[in-house]
C-alpha positions in Angstrom: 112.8 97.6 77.6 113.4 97.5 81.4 112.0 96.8 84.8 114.1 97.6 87.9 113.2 97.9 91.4 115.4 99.1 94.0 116.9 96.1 94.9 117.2 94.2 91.5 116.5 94.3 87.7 113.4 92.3 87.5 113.1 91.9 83.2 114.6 93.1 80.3 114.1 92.5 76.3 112.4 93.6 73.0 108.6 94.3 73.7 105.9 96.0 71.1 104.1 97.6 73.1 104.1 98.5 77.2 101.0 99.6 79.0 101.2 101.1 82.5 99.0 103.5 84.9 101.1 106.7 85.6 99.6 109.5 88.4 97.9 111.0 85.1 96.2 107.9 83.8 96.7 104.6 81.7 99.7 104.6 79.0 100.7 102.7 76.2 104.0 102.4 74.3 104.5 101.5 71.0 108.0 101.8 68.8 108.7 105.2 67.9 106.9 107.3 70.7 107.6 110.4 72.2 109.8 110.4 75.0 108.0 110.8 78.1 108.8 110.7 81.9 105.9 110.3 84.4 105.2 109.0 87.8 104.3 105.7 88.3 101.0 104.6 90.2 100.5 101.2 92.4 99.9 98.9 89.1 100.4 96.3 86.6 102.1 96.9 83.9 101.7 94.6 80.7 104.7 93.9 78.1 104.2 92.4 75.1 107.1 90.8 73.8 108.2 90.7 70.3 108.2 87.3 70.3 104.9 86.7 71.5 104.9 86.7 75.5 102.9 88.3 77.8 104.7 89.8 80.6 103.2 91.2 83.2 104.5 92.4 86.8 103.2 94.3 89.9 104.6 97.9 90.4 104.5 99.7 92.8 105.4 103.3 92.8 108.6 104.8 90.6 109.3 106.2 87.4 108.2 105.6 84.0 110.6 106.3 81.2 110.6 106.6 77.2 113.6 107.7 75.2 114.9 106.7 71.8 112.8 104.0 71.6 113.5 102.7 74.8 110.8 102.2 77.9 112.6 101.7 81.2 110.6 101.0 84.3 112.4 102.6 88.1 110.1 101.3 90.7 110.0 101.2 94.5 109.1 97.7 94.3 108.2 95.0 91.8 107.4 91.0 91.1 106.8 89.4 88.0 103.2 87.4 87.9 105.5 84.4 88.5 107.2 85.6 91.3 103.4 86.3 93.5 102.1 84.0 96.2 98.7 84.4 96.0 97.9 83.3 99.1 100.0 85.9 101.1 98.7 88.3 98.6 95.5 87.6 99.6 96.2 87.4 103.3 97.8 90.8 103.1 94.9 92.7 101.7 92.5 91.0 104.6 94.7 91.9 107.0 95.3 95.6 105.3 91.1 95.9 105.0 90.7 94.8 108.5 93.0 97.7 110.0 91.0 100.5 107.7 91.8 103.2 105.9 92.2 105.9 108.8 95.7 105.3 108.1 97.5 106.5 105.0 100.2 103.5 105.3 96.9 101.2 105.2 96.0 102.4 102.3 99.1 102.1 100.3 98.9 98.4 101.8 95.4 97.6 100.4 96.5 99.4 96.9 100.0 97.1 97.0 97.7 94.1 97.8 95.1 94.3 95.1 97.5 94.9 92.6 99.7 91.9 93.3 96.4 90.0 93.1 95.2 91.8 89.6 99.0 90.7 88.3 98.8 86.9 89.8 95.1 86.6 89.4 93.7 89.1 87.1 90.9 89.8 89.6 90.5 91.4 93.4 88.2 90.0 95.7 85.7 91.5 97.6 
């Protein structure tokens, strides 16, 4: 199991199951699954470790992969729960809901936004 962004690989390691949101809904990967290949929304995604851990990092847009027991994760952009400020996360998705959503680029800001904050937080505010 994998997560990579564009610029660097952000985790790798033995997980028992991986849960995502594709374009086509929520996924979940155990051991032995079908390969599949699908389109990755703005989301968290949740990796349970063998050992035990919880992982869990904000993506945001790329591909999700399954093959030979093997999940990779190719997105646009990523941060591990550690990695979040909450703060700017926060200050982001004011400044995002204060612009509007005439604007398609706004909206991908307010999506980015509230899933950072689901990931650091586990809640969006109002």
């Amino acid at each position: 199991m994998s997560i990579v962004a564009i610029d660097r690989k952000l985790w790798s390691g033995t997980a028992s199951m991986v849960s995502a949101t594709t374009l086509e809904g929520e996924i979940g990967i155990m051991p032995r699954h079908e390969p599949v290949l699908a389109l990755l929304a703005n989301s968290p995604v949740r990796i349970h470790c063998t050992d035990g851990d919880l992982i869990t990092a904000a993506v945001h847009g790329g591909f999700f992969a399954v093959d030979s027991d093997n999940v990779s994760i190719l997105a646009e952009a990523a941060e591990l729960s550690s990695e979040i400020d909450v703060e700017r996360a926060r200050d982001a998705l004011a400044r995002a809901r204060s612009a509007g959503t005439d604007h398609p680029e706004m909206v991908a800001a307010i999506a980015r936004a509230e899933t950072r904050l689901k990931v650091a937080t586990g809640s969006v505010p109002d």
